[in-house]
Legacy VTK file of the C-alpha trace (Angstrom):
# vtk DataFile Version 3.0
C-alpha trace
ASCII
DATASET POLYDATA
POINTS 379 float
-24.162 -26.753 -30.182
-24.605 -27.122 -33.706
-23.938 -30.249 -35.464
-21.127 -28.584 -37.853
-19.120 -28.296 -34.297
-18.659 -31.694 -34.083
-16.795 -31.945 -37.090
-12.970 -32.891 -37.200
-10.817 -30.172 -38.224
-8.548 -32.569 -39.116
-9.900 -34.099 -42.517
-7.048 -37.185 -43.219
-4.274 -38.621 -41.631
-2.154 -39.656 -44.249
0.568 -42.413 -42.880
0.664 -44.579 -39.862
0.576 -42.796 -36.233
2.563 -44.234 -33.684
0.883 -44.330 -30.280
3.920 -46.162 -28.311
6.279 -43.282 -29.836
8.638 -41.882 -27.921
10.433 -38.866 -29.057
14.433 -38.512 -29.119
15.005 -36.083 -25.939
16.049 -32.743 -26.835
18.400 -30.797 -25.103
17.217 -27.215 -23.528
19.658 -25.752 -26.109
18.480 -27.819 -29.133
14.649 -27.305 -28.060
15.054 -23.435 -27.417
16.211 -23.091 -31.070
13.355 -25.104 -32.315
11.184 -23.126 -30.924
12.881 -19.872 -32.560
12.404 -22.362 -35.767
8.679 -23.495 -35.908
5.688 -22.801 -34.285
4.176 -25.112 -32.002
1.074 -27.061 -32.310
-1.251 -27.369 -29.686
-4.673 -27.987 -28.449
-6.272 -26.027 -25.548
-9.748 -26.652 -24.200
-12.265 -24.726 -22.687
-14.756 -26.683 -19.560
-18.299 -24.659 -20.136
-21.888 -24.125 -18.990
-24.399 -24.246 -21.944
-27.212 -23.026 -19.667
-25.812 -20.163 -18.434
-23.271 -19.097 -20.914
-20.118 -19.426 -18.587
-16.474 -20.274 -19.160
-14.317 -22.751 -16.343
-10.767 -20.654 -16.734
-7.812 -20.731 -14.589
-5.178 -18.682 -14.155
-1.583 -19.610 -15.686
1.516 -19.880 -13.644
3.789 -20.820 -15.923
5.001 -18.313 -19.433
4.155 -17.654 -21.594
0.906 -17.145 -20.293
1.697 -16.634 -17.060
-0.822 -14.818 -14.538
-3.653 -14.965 -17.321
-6.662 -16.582 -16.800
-6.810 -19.696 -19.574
-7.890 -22.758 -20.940
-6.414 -26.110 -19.862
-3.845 -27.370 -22.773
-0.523 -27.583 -23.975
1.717 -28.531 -26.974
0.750 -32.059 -28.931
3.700 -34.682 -29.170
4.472 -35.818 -32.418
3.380 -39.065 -34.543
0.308 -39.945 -31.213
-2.834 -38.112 -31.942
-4.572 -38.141 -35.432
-7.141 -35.383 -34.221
-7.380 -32.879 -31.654
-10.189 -33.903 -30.048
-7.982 -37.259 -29.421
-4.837 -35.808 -28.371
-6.815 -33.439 -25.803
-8.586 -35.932 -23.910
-5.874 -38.497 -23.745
-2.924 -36.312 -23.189
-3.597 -32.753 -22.236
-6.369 -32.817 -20.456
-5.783 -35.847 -18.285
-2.182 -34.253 -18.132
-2.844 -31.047 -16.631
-6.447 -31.968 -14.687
-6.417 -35.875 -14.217
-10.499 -35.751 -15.797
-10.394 -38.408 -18.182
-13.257 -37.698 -21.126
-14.483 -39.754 -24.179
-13.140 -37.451 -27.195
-16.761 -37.411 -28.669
-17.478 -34.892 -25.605
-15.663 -32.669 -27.199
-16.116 -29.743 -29.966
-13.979 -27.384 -31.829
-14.719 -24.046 -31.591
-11.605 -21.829 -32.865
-8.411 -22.459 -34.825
-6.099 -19.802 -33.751
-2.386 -18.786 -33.641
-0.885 -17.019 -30.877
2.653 -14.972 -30.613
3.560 -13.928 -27.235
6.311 -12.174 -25.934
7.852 -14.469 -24.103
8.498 -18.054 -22.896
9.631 -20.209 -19.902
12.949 -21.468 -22.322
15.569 -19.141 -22.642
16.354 -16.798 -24.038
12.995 -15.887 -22.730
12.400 -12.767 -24.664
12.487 -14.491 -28.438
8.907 -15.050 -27.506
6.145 -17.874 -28.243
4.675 -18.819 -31.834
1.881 -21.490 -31.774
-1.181 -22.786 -33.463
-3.645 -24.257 -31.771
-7.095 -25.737 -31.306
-9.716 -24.433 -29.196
-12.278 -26.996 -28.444
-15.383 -26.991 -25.793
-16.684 -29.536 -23.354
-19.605 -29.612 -20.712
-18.106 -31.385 -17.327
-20.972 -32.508 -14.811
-20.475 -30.840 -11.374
-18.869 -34.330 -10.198
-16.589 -33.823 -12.865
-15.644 -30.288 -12.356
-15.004 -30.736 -8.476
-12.488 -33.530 -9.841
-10.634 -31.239 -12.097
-10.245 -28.678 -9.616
-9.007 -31.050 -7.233
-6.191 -32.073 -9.170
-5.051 -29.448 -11.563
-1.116 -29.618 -12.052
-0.056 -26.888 -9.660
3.080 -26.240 -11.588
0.924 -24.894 -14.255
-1.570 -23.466 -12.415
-1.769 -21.132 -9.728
-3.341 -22.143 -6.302
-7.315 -21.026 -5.303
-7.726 -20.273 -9.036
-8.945 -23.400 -10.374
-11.674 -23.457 -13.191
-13.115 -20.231 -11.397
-16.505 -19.308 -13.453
-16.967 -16.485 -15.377
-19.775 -14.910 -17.188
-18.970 -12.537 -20.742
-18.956 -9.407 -18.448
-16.546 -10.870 -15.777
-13.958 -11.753 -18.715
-14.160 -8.429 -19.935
-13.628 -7.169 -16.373
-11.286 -9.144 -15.740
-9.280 -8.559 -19.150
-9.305 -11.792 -19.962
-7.272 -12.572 -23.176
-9.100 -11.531 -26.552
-9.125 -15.217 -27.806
-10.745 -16.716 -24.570
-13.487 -13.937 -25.203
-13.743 -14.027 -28.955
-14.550 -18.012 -28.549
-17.240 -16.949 -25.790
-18.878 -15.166 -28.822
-18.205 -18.272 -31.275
-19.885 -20.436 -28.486
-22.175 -18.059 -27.447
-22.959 -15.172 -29.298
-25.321 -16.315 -32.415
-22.229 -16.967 -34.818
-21.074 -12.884 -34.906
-17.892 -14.345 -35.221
-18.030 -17.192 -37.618
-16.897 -15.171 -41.501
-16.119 -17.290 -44.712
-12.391 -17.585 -42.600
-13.534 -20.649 -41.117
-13.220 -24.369 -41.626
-16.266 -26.600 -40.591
-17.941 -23.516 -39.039
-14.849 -23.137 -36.661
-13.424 -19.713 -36.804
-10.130 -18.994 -37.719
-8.085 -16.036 -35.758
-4.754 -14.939 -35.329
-3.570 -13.033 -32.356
-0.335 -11.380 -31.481
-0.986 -10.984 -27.979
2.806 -9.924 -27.320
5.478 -8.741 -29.074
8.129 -10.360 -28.529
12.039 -8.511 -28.383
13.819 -11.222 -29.552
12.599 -14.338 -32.065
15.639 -14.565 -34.850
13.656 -15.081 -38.318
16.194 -17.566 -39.393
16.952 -21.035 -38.138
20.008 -21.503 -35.835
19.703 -25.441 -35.904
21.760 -27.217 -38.289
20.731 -30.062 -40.733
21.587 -32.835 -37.830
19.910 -30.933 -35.704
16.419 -30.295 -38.157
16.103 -33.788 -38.487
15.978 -34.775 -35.288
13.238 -32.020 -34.177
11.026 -33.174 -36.466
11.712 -36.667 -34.879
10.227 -34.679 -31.868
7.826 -31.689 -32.625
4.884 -31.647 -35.065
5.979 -29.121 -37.450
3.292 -27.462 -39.179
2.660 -26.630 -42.679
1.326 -23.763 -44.646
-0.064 -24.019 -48.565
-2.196 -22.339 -50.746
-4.068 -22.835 -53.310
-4.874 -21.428 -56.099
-8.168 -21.481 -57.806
-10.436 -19.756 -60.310
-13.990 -19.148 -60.000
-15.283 -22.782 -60.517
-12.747 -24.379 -58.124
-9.999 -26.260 -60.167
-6.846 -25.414 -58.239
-3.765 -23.755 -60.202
-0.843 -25.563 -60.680
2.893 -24.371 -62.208
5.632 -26.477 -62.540
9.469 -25.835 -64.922
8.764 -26.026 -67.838
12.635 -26.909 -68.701
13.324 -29.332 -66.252
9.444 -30.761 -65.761
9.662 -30.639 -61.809
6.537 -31.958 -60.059
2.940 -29.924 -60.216
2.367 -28.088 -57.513
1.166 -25.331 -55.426
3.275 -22.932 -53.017
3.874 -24.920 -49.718
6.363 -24.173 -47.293
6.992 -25.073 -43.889
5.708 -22.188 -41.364
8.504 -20.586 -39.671
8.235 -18.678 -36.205
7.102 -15.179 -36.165
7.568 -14.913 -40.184
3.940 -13.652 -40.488
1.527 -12.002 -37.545
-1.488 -13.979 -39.491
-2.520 -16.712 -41.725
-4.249 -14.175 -43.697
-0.628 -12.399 -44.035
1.099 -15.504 -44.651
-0.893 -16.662 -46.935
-0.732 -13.536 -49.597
3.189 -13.326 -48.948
3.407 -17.375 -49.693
1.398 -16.655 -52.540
3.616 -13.409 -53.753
7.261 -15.157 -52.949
6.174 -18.045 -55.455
5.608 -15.385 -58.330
9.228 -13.759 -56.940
11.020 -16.976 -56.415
9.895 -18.305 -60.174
11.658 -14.353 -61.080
14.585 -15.218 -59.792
15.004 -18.284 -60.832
14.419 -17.001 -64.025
16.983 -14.123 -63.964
19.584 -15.028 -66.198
18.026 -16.395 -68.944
15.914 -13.387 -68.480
18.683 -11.271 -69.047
19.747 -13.365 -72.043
17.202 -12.969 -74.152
14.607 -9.978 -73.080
15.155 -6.658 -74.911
14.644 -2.938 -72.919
11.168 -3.493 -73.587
9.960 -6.615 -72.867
11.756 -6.656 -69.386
9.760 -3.468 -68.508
6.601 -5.252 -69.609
7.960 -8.518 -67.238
8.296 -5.868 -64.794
4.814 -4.449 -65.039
3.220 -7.569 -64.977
5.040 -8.550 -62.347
4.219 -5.287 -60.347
0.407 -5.640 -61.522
0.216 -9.227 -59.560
1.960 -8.332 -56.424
-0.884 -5.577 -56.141
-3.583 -8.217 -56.553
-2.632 -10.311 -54.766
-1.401 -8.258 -51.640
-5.671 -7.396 -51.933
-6.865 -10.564 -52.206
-9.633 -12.360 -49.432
-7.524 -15.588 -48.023
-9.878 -18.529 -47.064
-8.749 -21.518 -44.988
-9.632 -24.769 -46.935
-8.716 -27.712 -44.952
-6.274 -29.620 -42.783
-4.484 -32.881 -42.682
-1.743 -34.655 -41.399
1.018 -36.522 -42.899
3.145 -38.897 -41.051
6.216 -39.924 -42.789
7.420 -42.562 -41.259
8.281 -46.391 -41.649
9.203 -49.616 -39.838
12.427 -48.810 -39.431
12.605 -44.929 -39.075
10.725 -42.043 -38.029
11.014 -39.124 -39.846
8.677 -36.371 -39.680
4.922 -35.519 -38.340
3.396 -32.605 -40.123
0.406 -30.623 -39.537
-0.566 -29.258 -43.261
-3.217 -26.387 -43.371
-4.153 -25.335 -46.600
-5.559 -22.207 -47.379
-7.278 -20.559 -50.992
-7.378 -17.531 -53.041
-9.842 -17.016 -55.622
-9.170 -15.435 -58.934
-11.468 -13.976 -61.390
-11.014 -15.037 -65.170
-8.814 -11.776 -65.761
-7.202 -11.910 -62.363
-5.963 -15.558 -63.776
-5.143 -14.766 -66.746
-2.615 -12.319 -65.635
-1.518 -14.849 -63.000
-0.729 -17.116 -65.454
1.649 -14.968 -67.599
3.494 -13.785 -65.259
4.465 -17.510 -64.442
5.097 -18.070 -68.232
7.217 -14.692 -68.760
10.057 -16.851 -65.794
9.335 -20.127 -67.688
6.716 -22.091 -65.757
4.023 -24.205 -66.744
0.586 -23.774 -65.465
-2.749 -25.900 -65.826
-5.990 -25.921 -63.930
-7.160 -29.319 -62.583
-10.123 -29.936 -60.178
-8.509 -30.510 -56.264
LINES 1 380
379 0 1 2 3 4 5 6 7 8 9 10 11 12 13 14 15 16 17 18 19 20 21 22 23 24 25 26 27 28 29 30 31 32 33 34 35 36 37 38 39 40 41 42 43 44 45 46 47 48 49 50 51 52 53 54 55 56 57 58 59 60 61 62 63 64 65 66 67 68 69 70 71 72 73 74 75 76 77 78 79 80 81 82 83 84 85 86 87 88 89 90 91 92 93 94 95 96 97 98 99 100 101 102 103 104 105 106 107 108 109 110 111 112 113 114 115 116 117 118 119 120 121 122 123 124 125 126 127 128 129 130 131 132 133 134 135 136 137 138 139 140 141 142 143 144 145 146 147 148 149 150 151 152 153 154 155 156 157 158 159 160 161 162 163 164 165 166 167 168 169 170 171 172 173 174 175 176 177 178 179 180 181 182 183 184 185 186 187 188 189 190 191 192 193 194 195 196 197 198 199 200 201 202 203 204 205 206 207 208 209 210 211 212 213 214 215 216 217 218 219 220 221 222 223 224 225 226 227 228 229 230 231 232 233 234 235 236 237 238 239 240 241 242 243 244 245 246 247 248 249 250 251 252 253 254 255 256 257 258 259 260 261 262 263 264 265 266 267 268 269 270 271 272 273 274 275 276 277 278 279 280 281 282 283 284 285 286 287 288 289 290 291 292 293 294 295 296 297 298 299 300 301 302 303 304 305 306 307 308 309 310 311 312 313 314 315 316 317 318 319 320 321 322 323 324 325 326 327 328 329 330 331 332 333 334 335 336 337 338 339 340 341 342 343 344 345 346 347 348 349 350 351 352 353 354 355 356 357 358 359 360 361 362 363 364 365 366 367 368 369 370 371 372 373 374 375 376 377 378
């Protein structure tokens, strides 16, 4: 495996993890609806064969994989882990196998984020929205004897532990597109890896199930947000702007002199079917957003003409940028949290679009005609 592999997808933990944390217990009510809220983070891992090009897989028991044959993983708890490979072999895969390996056995291959159609909390049909790490390790026979022996048999089904498959047994078996697609990744001389990719890990999005219910709007209220973030990492999504030498765009009020910034918002389940998707609509809803922010004093002062050329402009960016190439950047973490209080764990992923000198130029306006400020600074 190639040394870029080994790199951390995770590039800074920013704040103090907590490794004796114990999250607040959430009811099945309260947890249902934070699922319907934010997507969950996880990290799943796939036991391999270098030699001959196999995948350990076993089949799911549980939703909202159930009866598929998958990797070994789960959902992350909050403020513990400050990487993947960390929080996969001390907590998921000594949780769901007993196999106990040193983190540095392990590699990422994938970033992905799956929506299925359902889930084992009810209401079962509003469905499953996560994001999630795929890493790779190489067990010795000893070790793989050992896993099988004690995989959690309420997640996994009975006589299918870790069974071995080749490329052409997945497909036969209709194995789940993201278990093949990091066979290729692993295997398949990088066919896979595109400029969507962060530390050569490829970066994929999958809607593997639609799901019939998933409300797009929280249910929990402001009590009840606070204290699922004391429990569940909740994960971020920004993007950056950037011309064709790097320096990131920033806007800020120019009234009111708010903070520099870039559009950021928390990732909400089932908004978007990609990051690619989300990504251009974050992007769009800042340019919208500033509009309506701006209305009135639009109104106020903008002739017949002017408005239409607002308009236009407007119109003119929403075009480019539903067209533009989205590239993820980076990832980080940022604990907020102090002696006294535990607030929130968040998983930030920050993604880029690129902007020629006229593409920016036009960017740039439209943010001045609704009275924002914009500079570029190196980021």
């Amino acid at each position: 495996m190639s040394e870029r592999r080994r790199n951390q997808l995770i590039d800074a933990v920013r704040g103090d993890l907590r490794p004796d944390y114990k999250a607040p217990f959430l009811s099945d009510s309260h947890y249902s609806r934070t699922l319907d809220t934010y997507p969950i983070v996880g990290v799943d891992t796939v036991f391999i064969n270098r030699a001959r090009k196999t995948f350990f897989l076993a089949r799911r028991k549980e939703r909202p994989a159930e009866g598929q044959w998958w990797f070994v993983g789960g959902r992350i708890p909050a403020f513990k882990f400050g990487s993947f490979e960390d929080a996969a072999a001390s907590f998921c895969i000594k949780r769901e196998t007993k196999l106990e390996l040193d983190q540095a056995r392990l590699n990422p291959v994938m970033f992905n984020r799956y929506q299925f159609e359902n889930r084992s909390q009810v209401p079962v049909e509003n469905g499953t929205d996560a994001v999630a790490a795929i890493l790779a390790a190489e067990l010795t026979d000893e070790e793989l004897a050992f896993a099988r022996n004690n995989m959690d048999k309420a997640e996994f089904a009975e006589g299918d532990q870790l069974r071995e498959f080749t490329i052409e047994e997945m497909v036969t078996a209709k194995v789940p597109q993201p278990v093949i697609d990091a066979w290729y990744v692993l295997f398949g001389d990088d066919l896979l890896l595109t400029e969507n990719s962060l530390n050569g890990v490829h970066v994929q999005s999958y809607v593997l199930s639609s799901p019939k219910g998933a409300p797009q709007e929280t249910t929990l209220t402001p009590d009840e947000v606070r204290e699922a973030e004391k429990a569940v990492i909740v994960p971020v999504h920004s993007v950056v702007l950037r011309d064709m030498t790097g320096k990131a765009i920033q806007y800020r009020r120019k009234k009111t002199k708010t903070t520099w910034g870039s559009p950021t918002e928390d990732m909400r389940s089932f908004q978007d079917a990609s990051f690619e998707e989300s990504s251009r609509r974050l992007a769009l809803d800042a340019a919208r957003s500033l509009s309506n922010a701006k209305k009135n004093s639009l109104q106020s002062f903008m002739n017949g003409i002017r408005e239409n050329g607002v308009k236009e402009r407007m119109q003119k960016a929403e075009e480019m940028l539903s067209k533009k190439q989205v590239r993820f950047e980076s990832m980080s973490r940022e604990i907020a949290a102090s002696d006294a209080l535990v607030q929130r764990d968040s998983l930030v992923m920050q993604f880029a679009i690129t902007f020629t000198e006229r593409e920016l130029a036009l960017l740039r306006r439209v943010f001045k005609d609704r009275g924002y400020q914009t500079r570029l600074r190196s980021q």
